[in-house]
C-alpha positions as CSV (number, residue, x, y, z in Angstrom):
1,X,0.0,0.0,0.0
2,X,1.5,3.6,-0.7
3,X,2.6,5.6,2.0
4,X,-0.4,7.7,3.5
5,X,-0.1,11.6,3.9
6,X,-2.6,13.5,6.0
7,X,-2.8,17.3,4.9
8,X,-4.1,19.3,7.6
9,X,-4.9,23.1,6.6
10,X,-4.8,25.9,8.8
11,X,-6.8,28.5,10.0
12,X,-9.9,29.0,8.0
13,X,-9.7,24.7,7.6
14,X,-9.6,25.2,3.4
15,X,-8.5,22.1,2.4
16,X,-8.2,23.5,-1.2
17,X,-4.7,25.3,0.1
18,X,-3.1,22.2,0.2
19,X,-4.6,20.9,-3.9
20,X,-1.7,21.8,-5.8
21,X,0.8,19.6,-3.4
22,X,-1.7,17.1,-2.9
23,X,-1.7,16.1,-6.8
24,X,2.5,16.3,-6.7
25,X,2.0,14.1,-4.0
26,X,-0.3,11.6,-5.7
27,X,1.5,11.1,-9.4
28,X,4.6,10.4,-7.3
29,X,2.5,7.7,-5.8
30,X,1.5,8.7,-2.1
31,X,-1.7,8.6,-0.6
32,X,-2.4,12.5,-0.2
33,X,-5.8,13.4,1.3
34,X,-6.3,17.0,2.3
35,X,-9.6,17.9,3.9
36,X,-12.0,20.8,5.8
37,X,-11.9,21.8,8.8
38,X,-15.3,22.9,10.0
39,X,-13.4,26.4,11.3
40,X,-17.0,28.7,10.4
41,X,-18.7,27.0,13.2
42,X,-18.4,28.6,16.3
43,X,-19.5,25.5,18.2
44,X,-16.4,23.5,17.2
45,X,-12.9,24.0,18.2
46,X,-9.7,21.6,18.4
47,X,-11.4,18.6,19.0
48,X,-13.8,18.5,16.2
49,X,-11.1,19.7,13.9
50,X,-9.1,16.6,15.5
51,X,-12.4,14.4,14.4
52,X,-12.3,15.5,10.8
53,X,-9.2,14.7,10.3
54,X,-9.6,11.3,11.5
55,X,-12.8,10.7,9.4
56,X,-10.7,11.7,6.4
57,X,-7.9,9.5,7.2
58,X,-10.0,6.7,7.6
59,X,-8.9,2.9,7.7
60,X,-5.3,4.4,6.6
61,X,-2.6,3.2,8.5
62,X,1.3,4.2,9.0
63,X,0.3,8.1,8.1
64,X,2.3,10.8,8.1
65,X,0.6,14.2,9.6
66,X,1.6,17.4,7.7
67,X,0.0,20.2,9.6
68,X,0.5,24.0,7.9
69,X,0.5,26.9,10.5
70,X,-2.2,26.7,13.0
71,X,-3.2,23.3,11.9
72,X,0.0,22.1,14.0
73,X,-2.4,22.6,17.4
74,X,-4.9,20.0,15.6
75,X,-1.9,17.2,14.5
76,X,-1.6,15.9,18.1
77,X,-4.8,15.3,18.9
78,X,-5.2,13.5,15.7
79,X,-1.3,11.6,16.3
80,X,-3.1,10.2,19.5
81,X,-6.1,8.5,18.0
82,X,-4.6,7.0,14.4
83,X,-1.5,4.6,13.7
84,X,0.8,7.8,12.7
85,X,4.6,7.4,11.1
86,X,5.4,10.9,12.2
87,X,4.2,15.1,11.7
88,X,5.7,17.7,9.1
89,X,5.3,20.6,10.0
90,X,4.6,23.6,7.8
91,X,5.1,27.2,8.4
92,X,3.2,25.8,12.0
93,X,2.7,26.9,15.4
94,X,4.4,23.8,17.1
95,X,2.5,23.9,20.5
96,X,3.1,22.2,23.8
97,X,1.4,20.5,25.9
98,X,-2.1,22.3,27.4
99,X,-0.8,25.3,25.3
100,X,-3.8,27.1,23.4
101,X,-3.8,29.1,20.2
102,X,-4.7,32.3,21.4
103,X,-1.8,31.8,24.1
104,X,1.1,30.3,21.1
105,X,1.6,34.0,20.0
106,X,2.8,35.5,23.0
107,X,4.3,32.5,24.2
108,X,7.1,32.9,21.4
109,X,7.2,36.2,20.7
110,X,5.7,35.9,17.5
111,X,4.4,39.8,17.3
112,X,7.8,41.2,18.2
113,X,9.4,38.7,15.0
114,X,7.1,40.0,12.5
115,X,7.7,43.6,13.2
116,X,11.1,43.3,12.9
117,X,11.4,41.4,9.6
118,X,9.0,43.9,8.9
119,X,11.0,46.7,9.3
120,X,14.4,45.2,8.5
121,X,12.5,44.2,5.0
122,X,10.5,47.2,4.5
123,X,7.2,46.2,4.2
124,X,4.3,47.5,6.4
125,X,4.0,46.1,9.9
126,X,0.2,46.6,9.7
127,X,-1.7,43.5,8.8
128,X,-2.8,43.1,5.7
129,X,-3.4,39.9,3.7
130,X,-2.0,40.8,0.4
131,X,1.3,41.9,2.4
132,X,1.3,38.8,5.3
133,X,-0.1,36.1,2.9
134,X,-0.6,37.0,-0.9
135,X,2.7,38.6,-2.1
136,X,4.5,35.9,-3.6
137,X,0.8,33.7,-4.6
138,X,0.2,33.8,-8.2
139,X,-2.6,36.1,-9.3
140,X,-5.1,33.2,-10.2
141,X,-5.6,31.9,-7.3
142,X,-5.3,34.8,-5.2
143,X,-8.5,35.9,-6.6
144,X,-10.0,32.4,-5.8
145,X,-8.9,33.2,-2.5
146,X,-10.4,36.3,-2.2
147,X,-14.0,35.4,-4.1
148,X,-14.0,32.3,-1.5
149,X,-13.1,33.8,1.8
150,X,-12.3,31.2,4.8
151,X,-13.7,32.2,8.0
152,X,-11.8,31.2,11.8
153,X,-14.2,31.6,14.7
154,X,-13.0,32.4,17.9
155,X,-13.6,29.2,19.8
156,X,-10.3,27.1,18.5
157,X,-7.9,29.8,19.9
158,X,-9.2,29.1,23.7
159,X,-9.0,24.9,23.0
160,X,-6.2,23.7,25.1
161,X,-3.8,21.2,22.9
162,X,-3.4,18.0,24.9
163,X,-1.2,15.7,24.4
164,X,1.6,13.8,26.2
165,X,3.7,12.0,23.7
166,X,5.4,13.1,20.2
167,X,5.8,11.1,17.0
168,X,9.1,9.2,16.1
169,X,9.8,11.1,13.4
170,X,9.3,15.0,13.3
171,X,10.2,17.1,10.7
172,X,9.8,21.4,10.8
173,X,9.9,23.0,7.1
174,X,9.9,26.8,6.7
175,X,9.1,29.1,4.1
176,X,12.0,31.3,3.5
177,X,10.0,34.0,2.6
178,X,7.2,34.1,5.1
179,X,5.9,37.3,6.6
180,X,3.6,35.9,9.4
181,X,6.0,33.7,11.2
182,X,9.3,34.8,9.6
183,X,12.0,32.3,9.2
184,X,14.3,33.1,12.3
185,X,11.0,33.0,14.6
186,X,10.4,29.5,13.2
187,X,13.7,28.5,13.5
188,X,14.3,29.0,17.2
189,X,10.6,27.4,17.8
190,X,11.7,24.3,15.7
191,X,15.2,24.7,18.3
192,X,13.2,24.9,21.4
193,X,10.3,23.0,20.9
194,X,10.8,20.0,18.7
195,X,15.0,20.4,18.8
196,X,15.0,20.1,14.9
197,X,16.7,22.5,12.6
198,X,13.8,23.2,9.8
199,X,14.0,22.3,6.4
200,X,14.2,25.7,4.6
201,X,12.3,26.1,1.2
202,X,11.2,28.9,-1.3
203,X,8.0,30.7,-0.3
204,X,6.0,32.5,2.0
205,X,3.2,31.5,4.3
206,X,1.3,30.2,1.8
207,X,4.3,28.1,0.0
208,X,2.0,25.4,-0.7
209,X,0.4,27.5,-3.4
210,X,3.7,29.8,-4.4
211,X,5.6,26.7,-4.3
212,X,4.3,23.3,-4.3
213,X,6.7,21.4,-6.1
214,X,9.6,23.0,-3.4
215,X,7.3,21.9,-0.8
216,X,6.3,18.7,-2.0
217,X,9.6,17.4,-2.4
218,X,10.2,18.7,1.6
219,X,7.8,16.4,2.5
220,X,8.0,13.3,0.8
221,X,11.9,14.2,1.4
222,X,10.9,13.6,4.4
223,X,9.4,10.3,4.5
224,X,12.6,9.3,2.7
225,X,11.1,9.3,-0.7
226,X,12.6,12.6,-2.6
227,X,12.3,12.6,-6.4
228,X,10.0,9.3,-6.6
């Protein structure tokens, strides 16, 4: 049976983010299943993103987690429930134990990063998602993006992450270019949290749409199938 890959999205739970290195994945012969989150309910947070994912997954065995940004809070409580090979993670908030969303931020200095690759780049340090997530997305599907807007309630960023145990194998890759958790933040979280040094490739936050071939390779690099 071909190696199983889990792609987890992040806020706003668009599994669509994840198409273009989902295909990659699949003609060179993994089994790549992206899904939704349900992230426009307000009445489900971490755990029913958690359930989702496991639905997806399915009678899949041996899987290997790849969780972009905030979907790294939704990866362990998913790693605890399914036979799981290890976690990628992708321009992610790599929690801890009990951590929340809402708390991640602060917890690493994540506000204090941006601002200064901000200024030290010169781009503006006020949010705005052409800046922070479109800049380097090709024009197409930004305006998909934009005529299909992805809502995040509240709920998930006060959902404590619990978990007790990591996988065997974790990997951290990092979008050189990205503007919401630049690359030296993500580095010393990868350090400090995980003790891996990332994988570094071409993109920003979004690097699975700016560059999904890069990425793909990262990940099934990782499972210790490059170029297949």
């Amino acid at each position: 049976m071909n190696e199983a890959i889990a792609l987890i999205p992040g806020a706003g739970g668009q599994g669509w983010l994840w198409h273009l290195v989902e295909a990659d994945l699949r003609a060179r012969g993994f089994d790549a299943v992206a899904m939704d989150l349900p992230a426009a309910d307000p009445a489900c947070g971490l755990p029913a993103y958690a359930d989702t994912v496991v639905a997806a997954i399915g009678d899949r065995t041996d899987v290997t987690l790849v969780a972009q940004s905030m979907g790294g809070f939704t990866a362990p409580l998913v790693w605890q429930r399914v036979p799981t090979r290890g976690v990628v993670f992708v321009n992610a908030m790599i929690p801890v134990p009990g951590e929340t969303p809402g708390d991640w931020w602060g917890h690493v200095g994540s506000h204090d990063a941006l601002v200064a690759a901000a200024h030290e780049r010169g781009y503006t340090t006020e949010f705005d998602d052409d800046v922070y997530f479109y800049h380097d997305v090709p024009p197409d599907l930004v305006a998909f993006m934009k005529a299909n807007p992805s809502p995040e309630t509240d709920t998930v960023f006060g959902d404590p992450c619990t978990f007790t145990s990591w996988p065997s194998e974790i990997t951290v890759v990092a979008g050189r270019d990205d503007r919401l958790f630049p690359l030296e933040l993500q580095q010393r979280v990868a350090r400090e949290r995980v003790g891996r040094e990332p994988v570094v490739v071409r993109g920003g936050h979004l690097a699975a749409l700016s560059h999904p071939a890069e990425l793909a390779d990262a990940i099934a690099g990782s499972i210790g199938r490059a170029g297949r």
